[in-house]
C-alpha positions in Angstrom: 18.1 -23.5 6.8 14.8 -21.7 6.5 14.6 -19.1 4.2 15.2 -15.4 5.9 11.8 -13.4 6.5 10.9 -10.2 4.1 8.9 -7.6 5.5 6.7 -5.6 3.2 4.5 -2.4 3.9 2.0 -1.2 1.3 0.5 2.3 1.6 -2.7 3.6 0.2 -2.0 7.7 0.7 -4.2 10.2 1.6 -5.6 12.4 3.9 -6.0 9.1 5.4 -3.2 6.5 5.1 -4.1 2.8 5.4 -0.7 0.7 5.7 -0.7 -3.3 5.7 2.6 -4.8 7.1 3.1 -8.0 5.9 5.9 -11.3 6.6 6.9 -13.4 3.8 9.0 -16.2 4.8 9.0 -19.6 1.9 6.5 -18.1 0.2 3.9 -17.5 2.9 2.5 -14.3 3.5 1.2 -13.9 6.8 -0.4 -9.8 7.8 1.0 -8.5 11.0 -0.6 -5.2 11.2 -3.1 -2.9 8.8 -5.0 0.3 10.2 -5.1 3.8 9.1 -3.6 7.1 10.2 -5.0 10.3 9.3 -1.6 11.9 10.8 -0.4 14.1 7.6 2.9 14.4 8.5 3.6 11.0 8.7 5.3 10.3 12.1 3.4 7.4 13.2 4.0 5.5 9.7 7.9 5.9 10.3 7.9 2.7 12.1 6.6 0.8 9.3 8.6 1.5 7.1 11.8 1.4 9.2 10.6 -2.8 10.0 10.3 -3.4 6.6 12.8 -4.2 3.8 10.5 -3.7 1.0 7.6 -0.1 0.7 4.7 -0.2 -1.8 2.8 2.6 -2.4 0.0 3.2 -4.5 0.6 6.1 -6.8 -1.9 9.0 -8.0 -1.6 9.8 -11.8 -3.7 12.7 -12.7 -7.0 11.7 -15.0 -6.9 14.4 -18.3 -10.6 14.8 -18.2 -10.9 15.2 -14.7 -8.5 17.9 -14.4 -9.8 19.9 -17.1 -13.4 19.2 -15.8 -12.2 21.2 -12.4 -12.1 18.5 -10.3 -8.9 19.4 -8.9 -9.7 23.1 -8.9 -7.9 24.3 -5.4 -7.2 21.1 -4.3 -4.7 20.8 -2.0 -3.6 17.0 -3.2 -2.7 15.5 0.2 -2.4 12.1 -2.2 0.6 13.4 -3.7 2.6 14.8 -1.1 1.9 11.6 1.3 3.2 9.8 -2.1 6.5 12.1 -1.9 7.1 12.0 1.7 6.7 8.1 1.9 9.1 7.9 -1.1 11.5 9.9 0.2 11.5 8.3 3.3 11.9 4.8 2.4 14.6 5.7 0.2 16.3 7.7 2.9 16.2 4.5 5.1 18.3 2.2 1.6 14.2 0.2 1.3 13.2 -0.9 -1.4 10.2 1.7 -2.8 7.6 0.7 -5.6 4.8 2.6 -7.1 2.0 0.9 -8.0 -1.3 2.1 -10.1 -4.9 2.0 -8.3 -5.2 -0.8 -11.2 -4.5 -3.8 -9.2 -6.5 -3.5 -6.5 -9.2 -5.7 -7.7 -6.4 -8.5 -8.4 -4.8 -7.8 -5.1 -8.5 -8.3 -3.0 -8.7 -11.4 -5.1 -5.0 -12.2 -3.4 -6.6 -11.4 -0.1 -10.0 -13.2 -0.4 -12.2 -10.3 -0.7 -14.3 -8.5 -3.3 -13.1 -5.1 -4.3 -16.2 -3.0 -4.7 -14.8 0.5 -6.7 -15.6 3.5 -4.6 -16.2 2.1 -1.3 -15.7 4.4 1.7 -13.3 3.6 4.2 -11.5 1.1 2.1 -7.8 2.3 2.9 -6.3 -0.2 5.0 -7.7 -3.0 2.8 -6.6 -1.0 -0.2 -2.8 -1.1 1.7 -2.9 -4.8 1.9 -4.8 -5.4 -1.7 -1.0 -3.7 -2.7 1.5 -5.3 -0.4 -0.3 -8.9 -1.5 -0.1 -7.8 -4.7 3.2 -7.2 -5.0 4.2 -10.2 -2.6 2.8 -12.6 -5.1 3.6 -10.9 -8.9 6.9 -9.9 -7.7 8.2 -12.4 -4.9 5.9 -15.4 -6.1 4.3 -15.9 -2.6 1.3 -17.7 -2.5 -2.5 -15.5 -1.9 -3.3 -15.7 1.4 -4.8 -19.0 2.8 -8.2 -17.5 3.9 -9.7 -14.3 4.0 -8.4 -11.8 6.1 -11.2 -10.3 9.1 
């Protein structure tokens, strides 16, 4: 009998969203959809996670020095309340919801074939899967993708 598929989405929040939706099945990842949505509210991500058995998310911790340098000085942190609203919504819908720091990313591109390159724009779909491969291979023990994804 062949082992049952896992679905995973990983989320890189924001005022835009990426989202990487990913099949494991015997310990073969294979991506079946990453994009971006700059839709705040979140509808059009609802699908994704409702698919999935497993949501990762990357989290948003605030930095001590940036804060009181001002950086955050009337901002309305989008990051955060995507963060919340994801949570809350995978958890509504029994999934299984993990956190993740910004941390990994360069070992999750490695895990995807690609070179993370720190404060690239328009990164956040990539970022999504750099977490969802990530997590598929420290915490399910997948193998890294076969080749590069395009």
């Amino acid at each position: 009998m062949p082992d049952e598929e896992i679905v995973i989405v990983g989320f890189d929040p924001g005022k835009t969203t990426g989202y990487a939706i990913l099949s494991l099945i015997n310990k073969k990842m294979t991506p079946l959809d990453f994009g971006e949505s700059t839709d705040e509210t979140l509808q059009d991500l609802m699908p994704h996670i409702e698919r999935s058995q497993i949501v990762v998310i990357e989290g948003f911790w605030i930095n001590p020095q940036k804060a009181r340098g001002g950086h955050f000085d009337y901002d309305d942190m989008i990051a955060p309340q995507v963060i919340g609203a994801l949570q809350m919504k995978g958890r509504e819908l029994g999934k299984d919801v993990h956190i993740q720091p910004s941390s990994i990313k360069p070992v999750g591109y490695g895990f995807v074939g690609k070179k993370y390159v720190k404060g690239k724009k328009g990164m956040h779909k990539w970022d999504a899967l750099a977490h969802a491969v990530y997590y598929c291979v420290k915490k399910l023990h997948a193998n890294p993708l076969d080749s590069p994804v395009s």
